[in-house]
C-alpha positions in Angstrom: -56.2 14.3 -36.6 -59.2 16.5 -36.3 -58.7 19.7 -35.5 -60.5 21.0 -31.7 -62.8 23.4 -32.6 -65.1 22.8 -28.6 -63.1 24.6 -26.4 -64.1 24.3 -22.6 -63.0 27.4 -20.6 -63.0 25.3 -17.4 -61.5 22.1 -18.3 -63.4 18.9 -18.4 -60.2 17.4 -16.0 -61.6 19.6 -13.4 -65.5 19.6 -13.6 -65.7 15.8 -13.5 -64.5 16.0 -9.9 -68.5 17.8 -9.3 -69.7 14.8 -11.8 -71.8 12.0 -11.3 -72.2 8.8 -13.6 -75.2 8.2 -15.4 -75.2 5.6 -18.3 -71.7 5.3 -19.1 -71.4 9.7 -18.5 -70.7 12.1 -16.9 -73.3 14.8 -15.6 -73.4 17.4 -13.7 -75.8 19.4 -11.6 -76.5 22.9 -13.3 -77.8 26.3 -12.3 -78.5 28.8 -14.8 -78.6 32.5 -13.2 -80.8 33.5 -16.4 -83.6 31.2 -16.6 -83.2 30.2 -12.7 -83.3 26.7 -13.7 -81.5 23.7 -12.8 -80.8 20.9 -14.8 -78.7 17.5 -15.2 -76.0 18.5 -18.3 -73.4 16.5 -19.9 -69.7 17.7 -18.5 -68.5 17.9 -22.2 -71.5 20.1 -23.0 -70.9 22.8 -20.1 -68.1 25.6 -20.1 -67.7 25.0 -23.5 -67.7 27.6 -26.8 -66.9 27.1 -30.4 -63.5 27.9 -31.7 -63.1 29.9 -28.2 -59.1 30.2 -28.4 -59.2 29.6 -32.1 -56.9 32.4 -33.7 -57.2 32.3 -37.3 -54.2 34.6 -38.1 -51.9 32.7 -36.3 -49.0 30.3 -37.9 -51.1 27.4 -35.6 -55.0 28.9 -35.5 -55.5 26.4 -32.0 -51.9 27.0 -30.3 -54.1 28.7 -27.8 -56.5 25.3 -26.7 -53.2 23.2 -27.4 -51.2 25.2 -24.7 -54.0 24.8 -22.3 -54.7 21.0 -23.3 -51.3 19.9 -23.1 -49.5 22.3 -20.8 -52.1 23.0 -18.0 -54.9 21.0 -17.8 -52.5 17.7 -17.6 -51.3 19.1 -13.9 -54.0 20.3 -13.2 -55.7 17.0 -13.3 -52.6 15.5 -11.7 -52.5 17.6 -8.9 -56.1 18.2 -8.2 -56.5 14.6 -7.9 -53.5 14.1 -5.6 -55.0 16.4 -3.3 -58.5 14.8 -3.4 -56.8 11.5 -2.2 -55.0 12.4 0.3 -57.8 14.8 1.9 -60.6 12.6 1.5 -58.7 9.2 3.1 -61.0 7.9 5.9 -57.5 7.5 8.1 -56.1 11.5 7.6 -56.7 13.9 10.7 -57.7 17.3 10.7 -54.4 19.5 10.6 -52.6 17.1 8.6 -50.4 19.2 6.2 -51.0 18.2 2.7 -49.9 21.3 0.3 -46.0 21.1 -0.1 -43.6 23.7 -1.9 -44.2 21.9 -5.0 -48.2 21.5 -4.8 -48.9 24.9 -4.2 -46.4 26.4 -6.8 -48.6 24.2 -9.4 -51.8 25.6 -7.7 -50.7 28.8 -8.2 -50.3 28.6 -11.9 -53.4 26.5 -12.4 -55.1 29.1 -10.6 -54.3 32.3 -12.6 -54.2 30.4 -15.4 -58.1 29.7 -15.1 -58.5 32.8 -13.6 -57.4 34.6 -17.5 -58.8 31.8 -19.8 -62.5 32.2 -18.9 -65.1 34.3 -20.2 -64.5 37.1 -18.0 -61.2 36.7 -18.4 -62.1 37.4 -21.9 -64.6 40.2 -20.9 -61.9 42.2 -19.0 -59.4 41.8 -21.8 -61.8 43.0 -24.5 -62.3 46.0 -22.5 -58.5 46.9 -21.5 -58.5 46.0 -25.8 -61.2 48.7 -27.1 -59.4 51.5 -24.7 -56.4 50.7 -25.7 -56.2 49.9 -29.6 -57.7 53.2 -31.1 -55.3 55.0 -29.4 -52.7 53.0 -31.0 -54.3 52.9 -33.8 -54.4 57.0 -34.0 -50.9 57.3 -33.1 -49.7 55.1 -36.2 -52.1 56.6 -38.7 -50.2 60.3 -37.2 -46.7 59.1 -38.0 -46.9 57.2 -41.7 -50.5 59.0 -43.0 -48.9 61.6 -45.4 -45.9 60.5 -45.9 -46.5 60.4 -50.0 -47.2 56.6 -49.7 -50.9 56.8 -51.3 -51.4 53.0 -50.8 -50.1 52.7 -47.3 -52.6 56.1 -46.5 -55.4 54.3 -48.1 -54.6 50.9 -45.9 -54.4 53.1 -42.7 -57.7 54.8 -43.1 -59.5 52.1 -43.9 -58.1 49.6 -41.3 -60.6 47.7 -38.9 -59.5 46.1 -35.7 -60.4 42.3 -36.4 -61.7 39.9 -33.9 -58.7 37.8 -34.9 -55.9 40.5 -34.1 -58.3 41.2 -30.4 -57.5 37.4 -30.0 -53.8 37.2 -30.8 -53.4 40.4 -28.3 -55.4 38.2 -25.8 -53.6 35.0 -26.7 -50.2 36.8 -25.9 -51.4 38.8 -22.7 -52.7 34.9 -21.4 -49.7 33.3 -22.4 -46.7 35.7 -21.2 -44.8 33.6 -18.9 -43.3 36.2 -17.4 -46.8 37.7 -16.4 -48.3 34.5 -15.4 -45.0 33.3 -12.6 -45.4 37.1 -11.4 -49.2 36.6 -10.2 -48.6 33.2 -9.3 -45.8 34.0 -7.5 -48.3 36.8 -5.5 -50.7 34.0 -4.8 -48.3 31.2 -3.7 -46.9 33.7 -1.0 -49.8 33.6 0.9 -51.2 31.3 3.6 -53.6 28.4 2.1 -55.4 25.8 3.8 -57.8 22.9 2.8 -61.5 23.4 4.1 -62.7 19.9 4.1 -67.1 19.9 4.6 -67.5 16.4 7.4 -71.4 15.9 7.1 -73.7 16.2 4.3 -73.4 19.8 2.8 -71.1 20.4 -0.4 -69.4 22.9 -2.3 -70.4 24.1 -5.4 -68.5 25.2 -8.5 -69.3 27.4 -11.6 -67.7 28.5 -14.9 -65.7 30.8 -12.7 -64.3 28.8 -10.2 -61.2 30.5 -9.2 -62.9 33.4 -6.7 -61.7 36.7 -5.4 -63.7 38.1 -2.7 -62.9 41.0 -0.4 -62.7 39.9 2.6 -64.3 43.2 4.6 -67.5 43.9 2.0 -67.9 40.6 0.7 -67.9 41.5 -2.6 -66.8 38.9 -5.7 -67.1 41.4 -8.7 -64.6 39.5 -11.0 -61.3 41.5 -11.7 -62.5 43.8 -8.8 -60.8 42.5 -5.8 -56.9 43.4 -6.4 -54.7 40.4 -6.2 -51.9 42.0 -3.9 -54.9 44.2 -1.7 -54.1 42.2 1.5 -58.6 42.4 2.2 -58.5 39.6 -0.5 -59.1 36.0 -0.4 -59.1 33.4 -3.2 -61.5 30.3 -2.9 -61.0 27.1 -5.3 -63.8 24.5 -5.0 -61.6 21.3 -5.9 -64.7 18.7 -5.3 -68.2 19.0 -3.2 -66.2 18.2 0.0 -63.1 20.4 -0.2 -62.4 24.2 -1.1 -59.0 25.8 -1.3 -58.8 29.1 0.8 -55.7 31.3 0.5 -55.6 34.1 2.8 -52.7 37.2 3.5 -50.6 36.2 6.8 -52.0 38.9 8.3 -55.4 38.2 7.6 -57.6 37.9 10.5 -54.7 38.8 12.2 -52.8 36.1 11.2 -55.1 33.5 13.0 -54.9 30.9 10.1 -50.8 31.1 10.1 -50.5 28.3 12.2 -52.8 25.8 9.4 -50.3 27.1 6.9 -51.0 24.0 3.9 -53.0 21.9 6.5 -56.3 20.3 6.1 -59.0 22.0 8.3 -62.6 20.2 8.8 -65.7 22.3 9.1 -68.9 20.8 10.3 -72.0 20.6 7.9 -74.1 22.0 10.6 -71.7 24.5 13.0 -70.3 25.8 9.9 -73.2 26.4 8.1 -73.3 30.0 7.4 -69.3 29.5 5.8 -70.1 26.9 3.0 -73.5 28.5 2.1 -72.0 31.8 1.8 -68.9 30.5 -0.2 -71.5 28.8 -2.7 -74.2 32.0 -2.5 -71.4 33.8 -3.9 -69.5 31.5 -5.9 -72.8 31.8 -8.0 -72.6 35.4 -7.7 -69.8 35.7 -9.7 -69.9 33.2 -12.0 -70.5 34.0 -15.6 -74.1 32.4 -15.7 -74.2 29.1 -14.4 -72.6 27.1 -11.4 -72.1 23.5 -11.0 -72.5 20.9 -8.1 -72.4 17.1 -8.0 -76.2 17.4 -6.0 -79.2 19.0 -7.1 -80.5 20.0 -3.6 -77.3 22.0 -3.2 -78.1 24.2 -6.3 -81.6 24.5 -4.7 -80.3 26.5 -1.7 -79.0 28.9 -4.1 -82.1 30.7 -4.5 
């Protein structure tokens, strides 16, 4: 079997929900911030890097992709598309409660999870890495240089940091159960609804799907917004109609509380200003480009 060396940072699973088919593919609708051009891309050629979790110094140099292809992305696909169906069935009401115990505890997982594996997942943990690892580094080289080793003090002078051992502190920090069921567990103790677009207008994506905007300034700066800071809200486009909002109870004084895992319709046209300010900034944070299953959409982005 061939080894994976294309490694998507938003899983394929997900982005063919924003797809369309076109000879036997799927495409998607693309915005790049840089070049301010939009363009009809191949799902497996978007959100995708060479050898991305590939960790040479490791027993298994792809245990990183393999966790995410077999552990992650399989639920994620399950439950995403469980979701879709019931929310998008011609017969379901608005207020229908559709996000069990079960559901959003998978959610919540899914969620971080996507939140840490992307590439400013990546960014942030490069930087917490580079303020960290000299100091570490120093400290060592303190306690064994002069010791009368003369082979272990030339090895400690002349030791590098390697992208490889960056990577397996990355690979461990994304991986830590412990770590990921304590910021789920943040997350999945909040109040979430299912915004569900009845008209014409859609939601858009982006290689940063998972978003955390304060909820007084507005601002999406990514790893910025403080998970527990009760001012915060996540949005999770799931497909161009529907968009997962989770909220503190006492957000907005508590006024969602009562939709608690219920299905709530906005209007293309009354609610407007919501979706094209969820997507405005949903390509505000994204890494570089956004995603959407229409072109025009991507259009009103600029």
């Amino acid at each position: 079997m061939c080894n994976p060396i294309r490694h998507h940072h938003v899983p394929q699973t997900y982005l063919k929900n924003f797809s369309f088919k076109k000879k036997e593919q799927s495409k998607i609708y693309t915005f790049d911030r840089n070049s301010k051009k939009i363009f009809e891309a191949n799902v497996l050629d978007v959100a995708v890097e060479k050898n991305f979790y590939t960790v040479k110094k490791c027993k298994d140099n792809y245990a990183w992709e393999n966790f995410y292809a077999q552990s992650i992305e399989p639920i994620m696909g399950n439950v995403i598309s469980k979701i879709i169906g019931m929310a998008e069935n011609c017969l379901i009401q608005e207020n229908t409660h559709i996000l069990d115990i079960e559901v959003k505890s998978k959610l919540a997982i899914i969620m971080v999870s996507q939140l840490l594996r992307g590439k400013q997942g990546r960014e942030f943990e490069q930087k917490i890495f580079d303020n960290v690892a000299p100091e570490i580094i120093h400290d060592v080289k303190s306690k064994f240089i002069g010791k009368g080793n003369d082979e272990l003090d030339a090895t400690l002078e002349n030791y590098k940091i390697s992208e490889d051992i960056f990577k397996i502190s990355a690979m461990q920090a994304t991986l830590d159960i412990e770590r990921l069921n304590r910021i789920s567990s943040i997350i999945f103790n909040r109040c979430w609804v299912v915004y569900k677009i009845i008209g014409k207008r859609e939601f858009v994506t982006s290689d940063n799907p998972v978003m955390f905007m304060n909820g007084s300034s507005l601002d999406v700066t990514p790893f910025h917004n403080g998970i527990t800071d009760n001012k915060t809200i996540v949005f999770f486009p799931i497909s161009p109609k529907l968009m997962i909002g989770v909220y503190a109870y006492d957000f907005y004084l508590g006024a969602l509380n009562y939709c608690e895992g219920c299905l709530l319709f906005i209007d293309s046209e009354k609610d407007k200003h919501f979706i094209d300010n969820a997507n405005q900034k949903q390509s505000e944070q994204c890494h570089r480009q956004a995603f959407s299953h229409s072109q025009e959409t991507l259009k009103g982005l600029f």
